[in-house]
C-alpha positions in Angstrom: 16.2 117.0 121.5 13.1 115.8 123.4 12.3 117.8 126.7 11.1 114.8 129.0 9.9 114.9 132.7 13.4 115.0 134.8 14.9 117.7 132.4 11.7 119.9 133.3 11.9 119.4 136.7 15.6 120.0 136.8 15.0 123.3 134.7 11.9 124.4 137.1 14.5 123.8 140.3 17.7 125.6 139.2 14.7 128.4 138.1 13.6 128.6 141.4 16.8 128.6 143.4 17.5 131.4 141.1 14.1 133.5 141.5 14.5 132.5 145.6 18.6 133.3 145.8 20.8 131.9 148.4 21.0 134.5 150.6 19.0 134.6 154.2 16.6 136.7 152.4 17.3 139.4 155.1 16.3 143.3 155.3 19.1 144.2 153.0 21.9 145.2 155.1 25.4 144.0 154.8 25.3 142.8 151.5 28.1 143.4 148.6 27.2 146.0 145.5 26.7 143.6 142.3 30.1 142.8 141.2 32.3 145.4 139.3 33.3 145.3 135.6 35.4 146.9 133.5 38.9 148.1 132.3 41.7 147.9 135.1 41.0 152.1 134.6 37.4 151.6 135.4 38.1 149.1 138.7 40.5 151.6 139.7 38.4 154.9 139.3 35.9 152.7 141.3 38.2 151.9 143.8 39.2 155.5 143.7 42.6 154.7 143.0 45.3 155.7 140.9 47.0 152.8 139.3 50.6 152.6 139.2 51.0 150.0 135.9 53.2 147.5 136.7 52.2 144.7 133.8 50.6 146.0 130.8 50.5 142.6 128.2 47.6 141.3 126.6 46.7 138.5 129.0 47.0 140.0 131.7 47.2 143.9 132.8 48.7 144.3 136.6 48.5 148.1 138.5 49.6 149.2 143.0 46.8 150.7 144.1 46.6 151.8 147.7 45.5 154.5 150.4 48.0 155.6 152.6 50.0 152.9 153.7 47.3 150.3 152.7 48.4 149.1 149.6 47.2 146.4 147.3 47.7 144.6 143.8 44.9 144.9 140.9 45.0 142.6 138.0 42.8 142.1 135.1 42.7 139.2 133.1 42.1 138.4 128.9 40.3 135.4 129.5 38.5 133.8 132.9 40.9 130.4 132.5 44.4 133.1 133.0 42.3 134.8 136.0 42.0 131.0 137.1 45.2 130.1 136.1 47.1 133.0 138.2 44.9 132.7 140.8 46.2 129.1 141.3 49.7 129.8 141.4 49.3 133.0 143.4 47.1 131.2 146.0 50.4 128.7 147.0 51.7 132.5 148.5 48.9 133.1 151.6 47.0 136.2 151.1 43.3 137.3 150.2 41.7 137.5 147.2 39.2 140.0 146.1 37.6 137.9 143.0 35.7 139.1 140.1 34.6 138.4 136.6 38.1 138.7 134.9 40.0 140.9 137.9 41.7 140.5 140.9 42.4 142.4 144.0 45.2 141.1 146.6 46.3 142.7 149.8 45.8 142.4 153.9 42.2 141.0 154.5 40.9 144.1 156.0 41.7 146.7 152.4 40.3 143.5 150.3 37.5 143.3 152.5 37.1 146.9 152.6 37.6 146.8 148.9 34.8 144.4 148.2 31.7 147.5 149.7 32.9 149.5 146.6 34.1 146.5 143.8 31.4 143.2 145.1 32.8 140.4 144.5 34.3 137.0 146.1 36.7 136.5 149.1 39.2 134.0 148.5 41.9 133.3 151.0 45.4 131.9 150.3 47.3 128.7 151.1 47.2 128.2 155.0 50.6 127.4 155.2 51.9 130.8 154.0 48.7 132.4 155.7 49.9 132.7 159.3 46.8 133.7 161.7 44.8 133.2 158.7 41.1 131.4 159.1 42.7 127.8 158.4 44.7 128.0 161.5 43.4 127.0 165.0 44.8 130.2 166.3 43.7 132.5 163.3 40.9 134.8 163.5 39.5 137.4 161.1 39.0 140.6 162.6 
């Protein structure tokens, strides 16, 4: 393959978004830990949790975690396209999504969002439809 002029400069940008980042380039507050990794044992022993095992299959291994009466749903996934896959389908249902590298974590937005200081990862939020008060609706705030 012969490297010609628009591939290097196409290499030397994505290099440089990635050695400048996205983020505001602020003091440091307020940002997420790196994202969590691991063994739906290790998310939980991060999360300080004690799974109750509800699926335990090879594509896809499914525990309650919760504090109190804050409860949530912890899933880890075999292979990125399942996470994807279930994510998806679980989506059309409203709710928020804690996303990671091959895990989930759904529940009320404020123990996902509390959830994501400890695990990192991605906020997703459910269909708007079954979302009520959720961000996609004029009404909806998150608080």
């Amino acid at each position: 393959m012969r490297v010609t002029r628009p591939m290097l400069a196409l290499t030397g940008a994505v290099a440089a978004l990635a050695l400048a980042g996205c983020g505001s380039g602020g003091d440091g507050e307020d940002q997420a830990p790196p994202t969590a990794t691991g063994s739906l044992e290790h998310l939980a022993a991060e999360a300080k949790c004690e799974p109750n095992m509800q699926t335990d299959a090879d594509t896809i291994r499914q525990a309650l975690c919760g504090k109190g009466k804050e409860k949530y749903v912890l899933a880890t996934f075999a292979t990125d396209r399942g996470q994807r896959e279930w994510l998806n389908t679980a989506k059309d249902y409203g709710g928020y999504y804690l996303v990671g590298r091959k895990w989930v974590a759904v529940g009320e937005e404020r123990t996902v969002t509390a959830l994501q200081g400890t695990l990192g990862g991605t906020m997703e939020e459910g269909s708007e439809h079954m979302n009520p008060g959720g961000s996609h609706n004029q009404g909806g705030h998150h608080g």
